[in-house]
C-alpha positions in Angstrom: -5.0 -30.4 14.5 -6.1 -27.8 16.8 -9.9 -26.7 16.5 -12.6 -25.0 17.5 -16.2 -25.9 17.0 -19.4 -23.8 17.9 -22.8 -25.0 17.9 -26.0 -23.7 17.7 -24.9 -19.9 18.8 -27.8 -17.9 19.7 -27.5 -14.1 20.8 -29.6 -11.5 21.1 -29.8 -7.4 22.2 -32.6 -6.0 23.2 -35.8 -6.9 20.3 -32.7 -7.4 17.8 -31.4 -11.0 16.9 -27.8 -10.6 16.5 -27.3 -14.6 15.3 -29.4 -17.7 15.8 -28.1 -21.4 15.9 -24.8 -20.2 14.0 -22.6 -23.6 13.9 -19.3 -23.4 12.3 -15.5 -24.9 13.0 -12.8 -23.2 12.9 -9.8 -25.5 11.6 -5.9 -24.7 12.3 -5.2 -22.7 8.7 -8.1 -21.3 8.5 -7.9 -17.7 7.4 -11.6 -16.5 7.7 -13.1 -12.6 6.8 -15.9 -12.1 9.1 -18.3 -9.2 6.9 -21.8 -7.9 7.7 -23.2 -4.4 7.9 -22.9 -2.0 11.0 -24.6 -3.0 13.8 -25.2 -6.7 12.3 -23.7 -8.4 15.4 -20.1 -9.2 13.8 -18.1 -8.0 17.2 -20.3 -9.6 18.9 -20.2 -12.9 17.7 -16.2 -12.3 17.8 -16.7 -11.5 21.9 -18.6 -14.8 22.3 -15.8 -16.8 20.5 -13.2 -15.2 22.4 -14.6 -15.7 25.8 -15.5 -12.3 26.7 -19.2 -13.3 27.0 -21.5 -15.6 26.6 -24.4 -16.6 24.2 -27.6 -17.3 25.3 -27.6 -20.3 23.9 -25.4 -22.8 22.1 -21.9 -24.0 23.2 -17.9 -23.6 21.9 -15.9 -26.6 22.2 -12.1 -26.2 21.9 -9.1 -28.3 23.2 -8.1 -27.3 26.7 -4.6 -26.0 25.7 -6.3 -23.5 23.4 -5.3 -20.8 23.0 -7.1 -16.9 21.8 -5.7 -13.7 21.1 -8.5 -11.1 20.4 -7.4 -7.3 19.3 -10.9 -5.5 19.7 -11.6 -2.3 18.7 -10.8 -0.3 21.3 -7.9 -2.7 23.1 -8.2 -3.1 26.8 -4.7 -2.5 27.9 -3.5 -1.1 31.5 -3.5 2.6 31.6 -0.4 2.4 34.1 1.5 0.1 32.2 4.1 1.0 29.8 4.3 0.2 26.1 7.1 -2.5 27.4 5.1 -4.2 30.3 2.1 -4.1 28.2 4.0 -6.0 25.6 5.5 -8.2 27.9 2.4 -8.9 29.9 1.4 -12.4 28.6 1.2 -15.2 31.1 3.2 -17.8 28.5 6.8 -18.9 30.0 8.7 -17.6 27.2 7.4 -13.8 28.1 8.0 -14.6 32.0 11.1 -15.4 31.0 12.0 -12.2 29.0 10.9 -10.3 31.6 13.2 -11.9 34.6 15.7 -11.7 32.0 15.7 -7.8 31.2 14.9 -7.0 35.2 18.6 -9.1 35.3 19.9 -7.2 32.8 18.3 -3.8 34.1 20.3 -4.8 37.7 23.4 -5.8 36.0 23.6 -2.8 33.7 23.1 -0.6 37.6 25.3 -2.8 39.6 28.0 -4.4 37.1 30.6 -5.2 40.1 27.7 -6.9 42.0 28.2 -10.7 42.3 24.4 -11.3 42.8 23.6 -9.4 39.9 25.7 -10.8 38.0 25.0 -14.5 38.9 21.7 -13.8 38.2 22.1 -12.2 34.8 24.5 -15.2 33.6 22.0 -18.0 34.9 19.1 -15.9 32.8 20.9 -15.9 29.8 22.0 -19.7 30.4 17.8 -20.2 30.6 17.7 -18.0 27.1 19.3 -20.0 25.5 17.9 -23.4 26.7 14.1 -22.4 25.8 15.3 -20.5 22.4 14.0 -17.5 23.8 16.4 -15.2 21.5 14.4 -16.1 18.7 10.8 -15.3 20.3 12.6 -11.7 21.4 13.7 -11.2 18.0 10.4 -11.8 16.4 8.9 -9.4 19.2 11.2 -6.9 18.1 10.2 -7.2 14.4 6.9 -6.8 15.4 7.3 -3.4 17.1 9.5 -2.1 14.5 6.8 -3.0 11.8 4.5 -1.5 13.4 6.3 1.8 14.3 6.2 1.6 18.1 9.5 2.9 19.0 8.9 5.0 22.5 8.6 1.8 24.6 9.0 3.4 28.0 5.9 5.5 27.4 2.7 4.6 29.4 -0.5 3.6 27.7 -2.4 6.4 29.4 -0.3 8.9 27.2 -0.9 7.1 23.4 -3.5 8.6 20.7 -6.0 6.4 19.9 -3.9 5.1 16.6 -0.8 4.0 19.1 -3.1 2.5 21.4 -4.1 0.0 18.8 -1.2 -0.4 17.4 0.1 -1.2 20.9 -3.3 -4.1 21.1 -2.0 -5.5 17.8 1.7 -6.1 19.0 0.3 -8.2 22.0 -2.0 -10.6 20.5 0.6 -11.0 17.5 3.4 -11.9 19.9 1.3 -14.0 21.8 1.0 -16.4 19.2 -2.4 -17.8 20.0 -3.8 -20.7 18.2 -6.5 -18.3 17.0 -6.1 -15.0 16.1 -9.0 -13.1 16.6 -8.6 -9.2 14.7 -11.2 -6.7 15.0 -10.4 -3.5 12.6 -6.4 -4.4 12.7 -5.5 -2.0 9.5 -7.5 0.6 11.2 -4.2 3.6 12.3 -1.8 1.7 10.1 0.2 3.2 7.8 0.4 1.3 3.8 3.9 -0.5 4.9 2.9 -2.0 8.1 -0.7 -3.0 6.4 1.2 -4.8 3.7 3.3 -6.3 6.1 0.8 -7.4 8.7 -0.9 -8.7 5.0 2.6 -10.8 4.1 2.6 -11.5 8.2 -0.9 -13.5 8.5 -0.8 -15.2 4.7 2.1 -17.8 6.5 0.9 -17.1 10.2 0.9 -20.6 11.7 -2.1 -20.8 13.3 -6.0 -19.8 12.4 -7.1 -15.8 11.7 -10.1 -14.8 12.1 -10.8 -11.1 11.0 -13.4 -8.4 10.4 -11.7 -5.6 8.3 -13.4 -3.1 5.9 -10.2 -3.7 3.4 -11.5 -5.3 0.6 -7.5 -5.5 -0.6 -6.5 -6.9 2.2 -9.6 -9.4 2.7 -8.4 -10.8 -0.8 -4.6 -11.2 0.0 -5.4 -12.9 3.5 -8.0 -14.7 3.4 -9.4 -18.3 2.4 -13.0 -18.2 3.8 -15.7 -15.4 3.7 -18.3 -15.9 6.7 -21.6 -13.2 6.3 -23.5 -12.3 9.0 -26.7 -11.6 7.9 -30.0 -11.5 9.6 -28.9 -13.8 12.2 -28.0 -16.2 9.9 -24.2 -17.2 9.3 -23.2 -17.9 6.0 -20.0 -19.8 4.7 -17.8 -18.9 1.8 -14.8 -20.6 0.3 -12.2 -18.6 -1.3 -11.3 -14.8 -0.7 -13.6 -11.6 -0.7 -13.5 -11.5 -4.6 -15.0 -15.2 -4.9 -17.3 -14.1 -2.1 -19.0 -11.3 -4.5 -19.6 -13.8 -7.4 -20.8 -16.4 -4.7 -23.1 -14.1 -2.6 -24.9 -12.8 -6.0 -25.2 -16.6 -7.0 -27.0 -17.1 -3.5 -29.1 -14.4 -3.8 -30.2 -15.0 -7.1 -31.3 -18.5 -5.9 -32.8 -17.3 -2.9 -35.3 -15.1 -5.1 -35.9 -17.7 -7.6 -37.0 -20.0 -4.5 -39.4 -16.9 -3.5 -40.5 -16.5 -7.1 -41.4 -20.5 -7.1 -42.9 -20.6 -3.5 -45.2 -17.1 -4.1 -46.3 -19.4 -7.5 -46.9 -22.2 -6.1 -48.6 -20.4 -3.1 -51.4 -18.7 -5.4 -51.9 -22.6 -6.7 -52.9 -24.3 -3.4 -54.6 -20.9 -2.1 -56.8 -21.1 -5.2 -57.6 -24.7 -4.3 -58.3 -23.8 -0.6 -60.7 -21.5 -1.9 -62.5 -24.1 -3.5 -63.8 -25.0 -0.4 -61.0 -27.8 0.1 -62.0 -29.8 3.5 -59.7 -32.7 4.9 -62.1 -35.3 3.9 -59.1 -37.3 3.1 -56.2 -38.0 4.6 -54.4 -36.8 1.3 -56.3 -33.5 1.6 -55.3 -33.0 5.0 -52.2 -33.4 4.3 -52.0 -30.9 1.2 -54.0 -28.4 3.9 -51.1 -29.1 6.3 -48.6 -28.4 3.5 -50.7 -25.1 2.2 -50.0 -23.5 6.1 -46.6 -24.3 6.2 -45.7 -22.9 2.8 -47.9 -20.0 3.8 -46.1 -19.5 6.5 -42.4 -19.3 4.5 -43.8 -16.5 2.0 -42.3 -13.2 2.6 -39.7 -14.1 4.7 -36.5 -13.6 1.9 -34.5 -11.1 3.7 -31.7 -9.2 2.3 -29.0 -6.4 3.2 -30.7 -3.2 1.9 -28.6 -0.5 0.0 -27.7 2.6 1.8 -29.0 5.0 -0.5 -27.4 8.6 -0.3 -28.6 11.2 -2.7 -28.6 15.0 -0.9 -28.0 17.8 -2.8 -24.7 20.5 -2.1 -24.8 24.0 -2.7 -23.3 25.5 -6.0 -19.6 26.2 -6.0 -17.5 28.8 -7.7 -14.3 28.3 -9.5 -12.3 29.3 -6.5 -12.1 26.5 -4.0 -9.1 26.0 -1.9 -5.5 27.9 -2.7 -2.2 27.8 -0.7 0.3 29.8 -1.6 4.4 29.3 0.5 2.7 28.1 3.1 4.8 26.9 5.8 4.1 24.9 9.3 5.7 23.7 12.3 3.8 21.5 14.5 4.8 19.5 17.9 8.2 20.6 16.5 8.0 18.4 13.2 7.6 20.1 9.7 4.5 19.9 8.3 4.4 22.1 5.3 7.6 23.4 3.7 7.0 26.4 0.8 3.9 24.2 0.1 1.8 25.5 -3.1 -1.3 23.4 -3.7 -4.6 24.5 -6.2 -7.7 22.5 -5.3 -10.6 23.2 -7.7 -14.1 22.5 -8.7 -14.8 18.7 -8.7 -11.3 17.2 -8.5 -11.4 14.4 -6.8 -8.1 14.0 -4.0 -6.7 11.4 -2.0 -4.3 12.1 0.2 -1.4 9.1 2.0 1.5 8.7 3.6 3.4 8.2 6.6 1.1 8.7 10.2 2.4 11.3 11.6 3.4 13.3 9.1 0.6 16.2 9.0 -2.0 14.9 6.9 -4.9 15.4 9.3 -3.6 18.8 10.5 -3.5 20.3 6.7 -7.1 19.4 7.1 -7.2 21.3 10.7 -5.6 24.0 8.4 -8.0 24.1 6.1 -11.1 24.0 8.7 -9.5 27.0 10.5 -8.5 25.5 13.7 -4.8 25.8 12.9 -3.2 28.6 11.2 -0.4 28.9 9.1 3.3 29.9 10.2 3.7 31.6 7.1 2.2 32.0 3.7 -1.3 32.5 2.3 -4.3 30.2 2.8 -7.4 31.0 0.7 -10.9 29.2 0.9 -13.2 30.3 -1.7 -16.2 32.6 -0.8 -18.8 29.9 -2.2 -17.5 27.1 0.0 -19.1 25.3 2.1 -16.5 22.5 3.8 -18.1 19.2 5.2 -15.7 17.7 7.7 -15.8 14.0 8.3 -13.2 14.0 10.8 -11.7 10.7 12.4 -12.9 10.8 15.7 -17.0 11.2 15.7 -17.7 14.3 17.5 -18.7 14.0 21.3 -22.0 12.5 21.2 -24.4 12.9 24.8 -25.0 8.7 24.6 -28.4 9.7 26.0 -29.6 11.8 22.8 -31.8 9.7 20.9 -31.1 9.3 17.1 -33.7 11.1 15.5 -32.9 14.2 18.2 -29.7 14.0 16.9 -30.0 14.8 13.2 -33.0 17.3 14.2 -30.5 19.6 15.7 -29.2 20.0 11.8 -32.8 20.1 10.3 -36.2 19.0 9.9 -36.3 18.1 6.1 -33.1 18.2 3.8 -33.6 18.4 -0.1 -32.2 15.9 -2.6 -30.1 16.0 -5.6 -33.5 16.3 -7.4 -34.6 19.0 -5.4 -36.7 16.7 -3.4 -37.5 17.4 0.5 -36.6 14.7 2.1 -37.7 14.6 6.2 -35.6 13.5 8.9 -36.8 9.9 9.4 -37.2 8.9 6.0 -33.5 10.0 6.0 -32.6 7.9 8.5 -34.3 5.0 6.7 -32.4 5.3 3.5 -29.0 5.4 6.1 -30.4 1.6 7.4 -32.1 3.4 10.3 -35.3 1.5 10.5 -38.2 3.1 12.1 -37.9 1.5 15.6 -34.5 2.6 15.8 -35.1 6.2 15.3 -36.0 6.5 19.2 -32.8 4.4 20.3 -30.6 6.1 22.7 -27.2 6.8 20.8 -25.0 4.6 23.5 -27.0 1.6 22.2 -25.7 1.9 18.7 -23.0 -0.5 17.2 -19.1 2.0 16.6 -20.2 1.8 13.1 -23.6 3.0 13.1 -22.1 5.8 15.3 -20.0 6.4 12.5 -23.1 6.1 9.6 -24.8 8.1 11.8 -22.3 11.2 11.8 -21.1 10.7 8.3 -25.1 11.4 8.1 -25.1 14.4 9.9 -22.0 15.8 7.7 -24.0 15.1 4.6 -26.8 16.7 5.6 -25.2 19.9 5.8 -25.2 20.0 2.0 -21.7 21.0 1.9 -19.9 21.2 -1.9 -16.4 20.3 -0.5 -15.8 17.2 1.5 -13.1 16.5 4.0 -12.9 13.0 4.7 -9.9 11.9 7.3 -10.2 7.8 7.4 -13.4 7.6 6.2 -13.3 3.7 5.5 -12.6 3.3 9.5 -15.1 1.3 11.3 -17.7 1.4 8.0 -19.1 -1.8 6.8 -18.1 -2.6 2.9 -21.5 -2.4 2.2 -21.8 1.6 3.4 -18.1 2.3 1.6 -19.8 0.8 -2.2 -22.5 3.7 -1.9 -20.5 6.0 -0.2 -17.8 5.2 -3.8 -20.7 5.5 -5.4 -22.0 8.9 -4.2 -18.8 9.9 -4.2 -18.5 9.8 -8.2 -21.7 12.1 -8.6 -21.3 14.6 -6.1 -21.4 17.9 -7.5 -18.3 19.2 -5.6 -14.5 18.7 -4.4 -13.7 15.6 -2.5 -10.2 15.3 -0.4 -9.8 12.4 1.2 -7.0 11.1 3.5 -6.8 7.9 3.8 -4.8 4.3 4.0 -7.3 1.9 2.3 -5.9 1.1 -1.2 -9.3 0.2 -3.0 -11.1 3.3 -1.1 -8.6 5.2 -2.9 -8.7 3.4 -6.2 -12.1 4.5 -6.5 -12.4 7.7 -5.3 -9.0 9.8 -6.1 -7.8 11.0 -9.5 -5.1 12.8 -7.8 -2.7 12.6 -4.9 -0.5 13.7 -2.3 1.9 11.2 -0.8 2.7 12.7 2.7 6.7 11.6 3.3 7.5 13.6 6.7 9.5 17.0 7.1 7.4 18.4 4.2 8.2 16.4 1.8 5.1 15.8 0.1 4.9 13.7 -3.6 1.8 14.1 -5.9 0.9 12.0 -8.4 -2.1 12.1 -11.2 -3.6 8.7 -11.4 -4.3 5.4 -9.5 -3.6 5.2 -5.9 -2.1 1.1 -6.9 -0.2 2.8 -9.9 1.5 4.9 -7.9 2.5 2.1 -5.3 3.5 0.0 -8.4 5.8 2.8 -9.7 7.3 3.5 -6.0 8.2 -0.4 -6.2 9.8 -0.3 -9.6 11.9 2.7 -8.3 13.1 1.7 -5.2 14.1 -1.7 -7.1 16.8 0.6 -9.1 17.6 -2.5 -11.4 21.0 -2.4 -12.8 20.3 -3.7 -16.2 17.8 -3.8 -18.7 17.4 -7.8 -18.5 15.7 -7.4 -14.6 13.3 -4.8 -16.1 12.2 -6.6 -18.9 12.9 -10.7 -19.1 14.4 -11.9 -21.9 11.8 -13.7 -24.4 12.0 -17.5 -24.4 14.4 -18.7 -27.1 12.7 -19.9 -30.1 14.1 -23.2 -31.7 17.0 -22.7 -33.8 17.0 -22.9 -37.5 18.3 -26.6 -38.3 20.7 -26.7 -41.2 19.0 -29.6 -42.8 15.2 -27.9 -43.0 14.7 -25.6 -45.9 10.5 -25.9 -46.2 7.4 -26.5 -44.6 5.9 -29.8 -44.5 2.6 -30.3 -45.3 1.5 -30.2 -41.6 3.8 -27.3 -40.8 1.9 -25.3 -44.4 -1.9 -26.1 -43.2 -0.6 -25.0 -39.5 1.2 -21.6 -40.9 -2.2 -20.7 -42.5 -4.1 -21.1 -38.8 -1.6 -19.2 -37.3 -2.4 -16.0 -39.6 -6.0 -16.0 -38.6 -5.3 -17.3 -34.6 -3.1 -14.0 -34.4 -5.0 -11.6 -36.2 -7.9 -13.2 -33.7 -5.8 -12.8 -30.7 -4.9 -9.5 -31.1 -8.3 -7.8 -31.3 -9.5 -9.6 -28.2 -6.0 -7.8 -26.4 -7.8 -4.5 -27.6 -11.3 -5.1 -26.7 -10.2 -6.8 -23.2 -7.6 -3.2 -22.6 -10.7 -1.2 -23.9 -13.0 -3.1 -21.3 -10.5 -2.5 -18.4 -10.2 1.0 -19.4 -13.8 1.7 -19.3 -14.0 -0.4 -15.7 -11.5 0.8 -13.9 -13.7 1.7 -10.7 -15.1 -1.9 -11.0 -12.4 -3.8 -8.8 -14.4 -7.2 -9.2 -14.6 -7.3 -12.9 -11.3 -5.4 -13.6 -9.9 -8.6 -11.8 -11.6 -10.7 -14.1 -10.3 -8.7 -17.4 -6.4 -8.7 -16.1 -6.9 -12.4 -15.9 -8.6 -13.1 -19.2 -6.2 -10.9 -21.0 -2.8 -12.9 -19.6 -4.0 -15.9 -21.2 -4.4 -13.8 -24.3 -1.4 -12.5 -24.4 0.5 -15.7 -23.2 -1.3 -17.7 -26.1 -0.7 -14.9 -28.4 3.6 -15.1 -27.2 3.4 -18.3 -28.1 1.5 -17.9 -31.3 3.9 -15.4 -32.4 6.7 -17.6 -31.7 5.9 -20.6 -33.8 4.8 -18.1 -36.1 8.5 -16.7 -36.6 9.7 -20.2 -36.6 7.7 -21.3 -39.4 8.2 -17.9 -41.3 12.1 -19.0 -41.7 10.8 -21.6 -44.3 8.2 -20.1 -45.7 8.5 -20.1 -49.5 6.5 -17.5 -51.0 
């Protein structure tokens, strides 16, 4: 089994302790989510394992055949190179030999009367076939395809950010490493390829290691949690749901040790305070014991809440209205006779294909595209907050605090509160020492807490947010759901992440390309689940519904009940009537928790073994009924 072991991991940056003597082993199934807040150390603990630097301490042991393939957030791939050399770049035999073998085929396919070319192309394919390469070009080809990279003769200087990483993922999946290292992979996916890179890494033969904001995704893929928090590294088994239940169990400890040591600290101080000398070698020791425990009390640390709660400006009925609006854009159609209402306080999410125009109807809406054709109308009492996906350019020397000044001094709460600058930036997890830290020393994702900041600060009553769940920490997307619920406004959101949308979006628009665009009222997953049963088209009833399991036939000979059979036909009455008001009070539970992904998981589950206990109840039940003599 191939394995990697670190021990005693220490790194720091500047006064800030990224993760001291972390130990862990990564085993060859392993399928680990790597979580923490912004800023926490998380990339960089995935930069040490990789190889790209080096702790300060501590060492990584691994076999010397071992091999790492690490998509980072912003992939480092040759600007000169083409999708297809980029690709093909790896330094494993199978790709050396792909690549002599297409530069053969390039030749042939130029010179086809050429004897050296063609000597050369046959004795490549001969070598294809000996080292199975046809397979390994096959799955490469999969790969692309899944993840939409068609134009492979571009060059890598010429991609968007989104093909750029899509580009990063295709290497390091058909590398194949023994360890798949994935920083941010669902970040510029579109739903397909995340379900399939999902399907992809559940049977991947090899270990995954992954930090990902997707709490979906974290619970399909993965079979250990690890939480880096406070320097401290801390294991979970089972998937991101177990992790919740798990972390709250820690936590609850933790405070019940403080509770205990703060108790039994007032004790022994009390007893110092006596006048206690080390007469005795007992007392000396019970001194020794006082300064050590005094020296553990107030050290429980935990991850502190981002707490958001500005105030917006009122808004009027009218909010946003299109009206036949029409738009071409890089020669694809965007909108098509496109009629859309938006008013007070709905909630939005909008999906779809990349690529097909959802971040420009945004552009549209902000003014910095027009129309072709039709009307556009933004409501006088708007006041639009744009959360766009790339943070705005940012002079890395500002400092933080200077930053957010440039908006305002003081900003007022919900409650009509002023609230100042810095004590803003402490509810955002901004401690004081950071609010003089040059911006180019902040983490992606406190750049992007940061910004998401200054857009909020604006007080705006209808939010734009294009990708909002990129490069946040789970722990910043909960409050930002949260905030979202009470804000007194319109919220459109664009975005890919299934739960994000679950929680936030009561209505949608399904972006399909050419200006086809399908709306839905409900659920983002209900929608998914209805696209599913549709495209199925089942040809007959039985694959929609499967036929109920065959109760046992009526024997000629029986005509009654035994006495058994009479005392169980009684319990089955009251087991059913039973049954069926915990079905109702389990659906009337999942109705009213429908934002809560944890506990709604937890109802769906109690409720199937209701029912399934209830099928089977009402089964017997009709069986016995045949006999029943009343």
């Amino acid at each position: 089994m191939q394995t990697l072991r670190a021990d005693n991991l220490t790194s720091t940056y500047g006064e800030k302790t990224l993760f001291k003597d972390v130990s862990f082993i990564i085993n060859e199934n392993d399928r680990i989510g790597l979580i923490g807040t912004n800023g926490s150390g998380k990339t960089s603990l995935l930069n040490v394992i990789a190889g790209l630097t080096n702790a300060e301490q501590g060492t990584i042991t691994k076999p010397s055949d071992y091999t790492i393939g690490y998509l980072q957030q912003q992939p480092n791939l040759d600007p000169q190179k083409t999708v297809t050399e980029a690709v093909f770049a790896s330094d494993q035999a199978v790709f050396k030999l792909i690549r002599r073998y297409h530069q053969a085929l390039d030749e042939f396919s130029q010179h086809p009367e050429d004897p050296q070319a063609i000597e050369a192309y046959t004795k490549l394919q001969v070598q294809m076939d000996q080292a199975n390469a046809w397979e390994a070009e096959s799955q490469i080809k999969t790969i692309l395809t899944q993840l939409h990279l068609t134009d492979l003769d571009r060059k890598i200087s010429e991609l968007s950010g989104g093909q750029l990483k899509r580009v990063g993922l295709a290497v390091v999946l058909i590398q194949h490493p023994d360890l798949l290292i994935l920083d941010e992979p669902t970040n510029h996916l579109d739903l397909d390829s995340i379900i399939w890179l999902q399907d992809y890494l559940a049977t991947y033969k090899g270990a995954v290691l992954i930090v990902t904001h997707d709490r979906y995704f974290l619970d399909q893929v993965t079979n250990h949690i690890w939480e880096l928090s406070f320097g401290d590294l801390y294991h979970y088994d089972g998937n991101y749901q177990s992790f919740v239940e798990q972390k709250a169990n820690r936590i609850e400890l933790a405070r019940e040790t403080e509770k205990k040591r703060q108790s039994l600290y007032q004790k022994e101080l009390a007893w110092m305070r006596t006048g206690a000398k080390a007469r005795s070698t007992k007392q000396k020791g019970r001194i020794n014991r006082f300064n050590e425990l005094k020296s553990q009390i107030g050290h429980l640390q935990e991850d502190q809440d981002l707490e958001i709660a500005l105030g917006s400006q009122r808004l009027g009925k009218d909010v946003i209205e299109f009206k036949n609006a029409n738009l071409t854009f890089d020669q694809l159609t965007i909108l098509q006779d496109f009629n859309w209402l938006v008013q007070a306080n709905d909630r939005i999410g909008i999906s779809g294909e990349n690529g097909a125009g959802k971040t420009t109807l945004f552009k549209v809406i902000m003014g910095q595209l027009p129309l072709d054709s039709g009307v556009l109308k933004i409501g006088e009492t708007v006041k639009l907050g744009y959360y766009s996906q790339q943070t705005e350019p940012i002079p890395e020397d500002k400092r933080v605090i200077e930053y957010l000044s440039e908006v305002a001094e003081s900003v007022f709460d919900r409650n009509g509160q002023r609230i100042e600058v810095t004590g803003l930036l402490e509810r955002f997890l901004f401690p004081r020492f950071m609010h003089g830290t040059l911006i180019r020393k902040l983490s992606g994702g406190e750049k992007r807490r940061l910004f998401l900041l200054k857009i909020l600060m604006q007080q705006p009553n209808v939010l734009l947010l294009d990708e909002p769940t990129n490069d946040l920490d789970i722990g910043t997307l909960a409050v930002l759901e949260d905030y979202l619920d009470t804000f007194a406004g319109t919220v459109i959101t664009i975005s890919h992440d299934r739960y994000f949308l679950d929680r936030v979006a009561e209505q949608l628009l399904i972006f399909k390309g050419q200006g086809k665009i399908d709306r839905y009222v409900g659920r983002f997953t209900d929608y998914l689940n209805q696209s599913d049963e549709s495209s199925s088209k089942p040809t007959d009833q039985s694959r929609v519904n499967p036929a109920p399991q065959a109760t046992p036939k009526v024997t000629k000979d029986k005509t009654k009940l035994t006495y058994g059979e009479r005392l169980e036909w009684d319990q089955l009455n009251e087991d059913i009537d039973q049954l069926t008001d915990q079905q109702q009070a389990l659906e009337l539970a999942m109705s009213e928790n429908g934002d809560n992904y944890e506990k709604l998981a937890r109802l769906q589950q109690e409720l199937n073994e209701v029912v399934k206990t209830l099928d089977e109840k009402t089964a017997r039940w009709e069986y016995l009924s045949e006999f029943v003599d009343e």
